[in-house]
N, C-alpha and C positions, 0 to 999 in steps of 0.2 A: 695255730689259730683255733681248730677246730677243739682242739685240748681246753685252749683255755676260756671258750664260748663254752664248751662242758663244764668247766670249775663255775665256773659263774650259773651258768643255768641250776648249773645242783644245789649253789649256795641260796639260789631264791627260794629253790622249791623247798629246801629245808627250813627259809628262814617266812615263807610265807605260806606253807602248807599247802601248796596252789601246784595242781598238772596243768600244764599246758597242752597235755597230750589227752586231758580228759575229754571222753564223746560226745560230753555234754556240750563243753565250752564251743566246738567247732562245729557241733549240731545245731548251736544256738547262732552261730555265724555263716552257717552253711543257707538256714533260713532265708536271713537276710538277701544276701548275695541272689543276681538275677539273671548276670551272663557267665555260659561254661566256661570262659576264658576267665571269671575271678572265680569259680567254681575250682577249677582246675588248678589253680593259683593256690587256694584256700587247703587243697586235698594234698600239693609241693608242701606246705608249708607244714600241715600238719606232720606230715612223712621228717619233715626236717625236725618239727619240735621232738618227736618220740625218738629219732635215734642221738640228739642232744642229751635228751634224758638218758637214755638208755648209756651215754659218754659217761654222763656226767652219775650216774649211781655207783660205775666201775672206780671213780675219783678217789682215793684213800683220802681219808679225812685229813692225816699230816703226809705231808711229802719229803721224802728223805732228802737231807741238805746238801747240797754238790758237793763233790770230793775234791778239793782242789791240788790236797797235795797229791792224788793218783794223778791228774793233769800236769801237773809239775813235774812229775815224775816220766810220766810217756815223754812229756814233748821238750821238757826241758825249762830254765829259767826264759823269761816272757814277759813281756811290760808291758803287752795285752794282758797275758793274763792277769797278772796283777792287780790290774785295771777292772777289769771284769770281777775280781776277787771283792776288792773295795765295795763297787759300789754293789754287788750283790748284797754285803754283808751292810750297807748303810740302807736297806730297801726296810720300811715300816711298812708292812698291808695291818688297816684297820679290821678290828671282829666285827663281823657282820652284826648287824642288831635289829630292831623292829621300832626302834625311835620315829623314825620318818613315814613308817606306812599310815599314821594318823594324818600328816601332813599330805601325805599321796590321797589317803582317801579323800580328805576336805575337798582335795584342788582337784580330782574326778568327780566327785558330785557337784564343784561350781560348773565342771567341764560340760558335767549331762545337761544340766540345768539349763545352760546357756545353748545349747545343740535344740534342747526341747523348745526353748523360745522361739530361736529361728525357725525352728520345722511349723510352730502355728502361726508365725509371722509370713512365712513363704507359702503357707496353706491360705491364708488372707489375700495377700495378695494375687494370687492364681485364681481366687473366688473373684478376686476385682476384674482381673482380667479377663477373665471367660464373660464376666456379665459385659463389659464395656465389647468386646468381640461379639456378642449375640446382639447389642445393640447396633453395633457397625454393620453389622450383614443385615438386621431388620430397616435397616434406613438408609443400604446400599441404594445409590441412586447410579447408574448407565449411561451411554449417549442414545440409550433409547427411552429414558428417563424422561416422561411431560411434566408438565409445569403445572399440573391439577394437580400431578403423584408430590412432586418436588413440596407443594404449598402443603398437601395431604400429612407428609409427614415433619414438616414446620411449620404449625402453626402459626407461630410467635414472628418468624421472617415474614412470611405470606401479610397479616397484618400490617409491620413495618412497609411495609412495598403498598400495598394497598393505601394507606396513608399517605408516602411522597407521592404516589401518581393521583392521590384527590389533591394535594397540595402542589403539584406541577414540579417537583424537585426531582429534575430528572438527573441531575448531574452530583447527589447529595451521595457521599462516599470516594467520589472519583476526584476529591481533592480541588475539585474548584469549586 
């Protein structure tokens, strides 16, 4: 596994010119990150990219083809191996190419795009909230809360009330 996580790693780095192991990229993510546990996570990870790389530079570019008839020959005729023989030899891997990184970059910058909206949309929001919370504790009312404080800070109720008790409507809200 670790063999062919290195073939692949090598074929990006070759086919996108891109370290994963550069200081820059995990200095720029190291930033971000604010608990030692993704710190620490971040510094695993890095350690795993460099010795992937470090795999995948040792990769010989062609790989010498299985020998099958040395196997036929140790172990004898085999309808595994045969089998194994086959479809080895029906395996098509495609050349790697750079067709698709225009595509990759498109769909990461709709990606960013959309991450940056939310983040000013979750920044609005959090502005609403804090103000509606500064208003809930300025108009926190208690059971030691009077009824001058209570009308002080509702006007617009205190009125209301004022009005059914000039007009005798004591019972006005309470459904009869």
């Amino acid at each position: 596994q670790r063999l062919f996580a290195a073939v692949v790693v090598g074929r990006i780095i070759k086919m996108r010119r891109f370290s994963t192991n550069s200081k820059a990229s995990f200095e720029a993510l190291m930033k971000s990150t604010t608990t030692p546990y993704a710190r620490a996570e971040l510094a695993r990870l890095q350690q795993m990219c460099g010795q992937i790389e470090e795999e995948a530079r040792n990769v010989p570019e062609q790989v010498a083809p299985i020998d099958f008839a040395a196997f036929k020959a140790k172990l004898g005729p085999s309808d595994l191996l045969t089998k194994l023989e086959k479809k080895y030899q029906a395996l098509q891997f495609e050349e790697a190419d750079n067709l698709n990184e225009k595509n990759a970059d498109a769909k990461f910058a709709s990606m960013i795009e959309k991450a940056k909206q939310h983040a000013a949309e979750t920044k609005q929001k959090a502005s609403a909230l804090e103000a509606t919370i500064a208003a809930l504790e300025a108009n926190r009312t208690t059971k030691e809360t009077t009824i001058e404080e209570v009308a002080a800070l509702y006007p617009d109720l205190d009125k209301e009330v004022q009005e059914e008790i000039k007009a005798h409507q004591w019972l006005k809200g309470m459904g009869a």
